[in-house]
C-alpha positions in Angstrom: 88.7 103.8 115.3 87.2 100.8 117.0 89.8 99.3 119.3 89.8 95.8 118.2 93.2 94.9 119.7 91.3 94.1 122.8 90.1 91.0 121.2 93.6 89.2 122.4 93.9 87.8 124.8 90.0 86.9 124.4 88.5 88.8 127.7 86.2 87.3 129.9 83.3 89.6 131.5 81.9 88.7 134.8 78.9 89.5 136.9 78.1 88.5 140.7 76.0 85.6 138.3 77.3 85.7 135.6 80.5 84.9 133.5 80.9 85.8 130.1 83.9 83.7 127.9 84.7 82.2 125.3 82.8 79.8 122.8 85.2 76.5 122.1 84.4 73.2 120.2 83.9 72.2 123.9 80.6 73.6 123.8 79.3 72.3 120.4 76.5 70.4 122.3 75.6 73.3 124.2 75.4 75.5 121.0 73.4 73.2 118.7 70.6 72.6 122.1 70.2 76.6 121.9 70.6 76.9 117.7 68.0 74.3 116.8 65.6 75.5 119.5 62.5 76.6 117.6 61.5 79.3 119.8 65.2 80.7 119.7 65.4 81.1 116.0 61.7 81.9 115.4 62.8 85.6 114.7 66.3 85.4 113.3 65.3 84.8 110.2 67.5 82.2 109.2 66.5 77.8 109.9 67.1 76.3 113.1 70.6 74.3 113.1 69.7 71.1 111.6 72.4 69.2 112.9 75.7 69.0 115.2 77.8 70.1 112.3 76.1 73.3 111.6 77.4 73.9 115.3 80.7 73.4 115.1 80.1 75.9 111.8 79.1 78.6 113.9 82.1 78.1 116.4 84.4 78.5 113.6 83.0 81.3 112.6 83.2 83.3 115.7 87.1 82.3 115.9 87.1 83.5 112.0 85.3 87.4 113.4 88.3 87.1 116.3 90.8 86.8 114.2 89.8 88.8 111.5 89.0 91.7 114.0 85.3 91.6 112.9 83.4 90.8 115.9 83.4 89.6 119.3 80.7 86.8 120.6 81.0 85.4 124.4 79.4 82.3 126.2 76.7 83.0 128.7 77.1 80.6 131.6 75.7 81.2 135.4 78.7 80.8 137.8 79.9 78.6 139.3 79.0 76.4 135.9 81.4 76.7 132.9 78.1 75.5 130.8 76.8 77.9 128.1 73.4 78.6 127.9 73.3 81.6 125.7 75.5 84.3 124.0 75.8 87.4 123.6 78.5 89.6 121.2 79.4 92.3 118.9 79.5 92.0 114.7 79.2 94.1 112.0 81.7 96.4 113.3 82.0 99.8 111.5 84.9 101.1 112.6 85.1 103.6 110.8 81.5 104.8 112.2 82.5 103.8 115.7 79.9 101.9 115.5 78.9 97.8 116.0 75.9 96.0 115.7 74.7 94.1 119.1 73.1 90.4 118.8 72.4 87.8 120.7 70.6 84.3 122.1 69.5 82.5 125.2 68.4 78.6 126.0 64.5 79.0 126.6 65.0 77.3 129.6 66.3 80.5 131.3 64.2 83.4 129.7 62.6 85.8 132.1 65.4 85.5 134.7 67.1 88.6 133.6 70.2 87.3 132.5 70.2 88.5 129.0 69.9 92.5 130.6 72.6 91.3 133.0 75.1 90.2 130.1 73.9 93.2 127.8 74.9 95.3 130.8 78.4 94.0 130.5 79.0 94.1 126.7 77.5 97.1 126.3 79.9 98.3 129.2 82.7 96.5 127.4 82.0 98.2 123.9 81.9 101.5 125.0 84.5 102.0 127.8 86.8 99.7 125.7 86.2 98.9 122.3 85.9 102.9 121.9 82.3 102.6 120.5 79.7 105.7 119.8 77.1 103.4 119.1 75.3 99.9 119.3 72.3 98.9 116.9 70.4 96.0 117.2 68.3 95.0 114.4 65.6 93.0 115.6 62.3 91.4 114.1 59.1 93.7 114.2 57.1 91.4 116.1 59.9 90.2 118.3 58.5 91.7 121.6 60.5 90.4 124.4 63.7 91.5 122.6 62.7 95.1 122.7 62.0 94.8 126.3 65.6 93.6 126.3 67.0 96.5 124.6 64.5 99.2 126.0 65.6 98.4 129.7 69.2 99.0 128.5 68.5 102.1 127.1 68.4 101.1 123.9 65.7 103.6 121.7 63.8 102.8 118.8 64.8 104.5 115.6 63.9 102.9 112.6 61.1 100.7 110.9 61.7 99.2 107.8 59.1 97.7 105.7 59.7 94.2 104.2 63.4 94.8 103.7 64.4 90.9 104.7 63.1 88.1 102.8 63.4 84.6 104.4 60.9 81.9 103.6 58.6 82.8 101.2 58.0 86.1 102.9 59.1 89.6 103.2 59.7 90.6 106.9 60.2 94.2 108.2 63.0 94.7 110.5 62.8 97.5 113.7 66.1 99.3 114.3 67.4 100.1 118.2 70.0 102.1 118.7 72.1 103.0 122.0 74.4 105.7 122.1 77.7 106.1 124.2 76.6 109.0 126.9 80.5 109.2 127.6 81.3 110.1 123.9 82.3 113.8 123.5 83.2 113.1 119.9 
């Protein structure tokens, strides 16, 4: 099974730039500047946050995944700075499929810099050599390019298309699968 009891206490990842932590109320601002950001949420599928409160919403949530053993989401910030600028976890864990789904988000202010590769680096690194994960998936947007940069330069492959199986506004939108799988794993 997935190893979830590495949730507590709430582990921090870090980088030579980077430090990956925890999302608190603290950063409410910092969440509802990346969350209503049109060109963040253009291929989520889902409305940009339409207010503060929708924020603190999501925070909640991520303590809810904690401490329901569901999921794990860290705080993106550039060291030395404690402020967040993106994030970056794990949800839709199938334990019994070793298995967890991958998403994430960054400010637009700091796309093309690398960072997102740099933090994928880590939680990928932290889901397989200690959550116990066979594999990540990422289920990404069809026309979301930049994203399967992302995942392709973490080794991430390509292995399904599916046509029109997410309706949001008005629309039917197809959905591309990645998946990565743990090359340590002699299950």
């Amino acid at each position: 099974m997935i190893d979830t009891s590495v949730f507590k206490p709430f582990p921090t990842l870090e980088s030579n730039r980077l430090r990956l932590r925890k999302v608190t109320l603290d950063d409410t601002n910092e969440i509802f500047a990346i969350r209503s950001d049109i060109k963040v949420v253009k291929y989520l599928g889902k409305d940009r946050s339409p207010d503060i409160n929708e924020a603190i919403a999501n925070i909640n949530l991520l303590d809810e995944l904690l401490t329901n053993e569901t999921g794990i989401r860290w705080g993106i910030t550039l060291k030395p700075s404690n402020k967040i600028i993106g994030s970056i976890g794990f949800w839709k864990l199938m334990k019994d499929r070793f298995r967890a789904e991958i998403g994430y988000d960054l400010h637009p202010d700091y796309w093309n810099q690398g960072i997102m590769t740099e933090a994928m680096k880590m939680v990928i690194e932290f889901g397989f050599k200690t959550m116990n994960l066979h594999s990540i998936e990422a289920n990404t947007d069809k026309d979301h390019h930049a994203t399967h940069k992302v995942l392709i330069h973490n080794g991430f492959v390509k292995s399904a298309h599916f046509k029109e199986n997410y309706y949001y506004n008005g629309i039917f939108l197809d959905s591309v699968i990645f998946c990565l799988i743990n090359p340590n794993d002699s299950r």
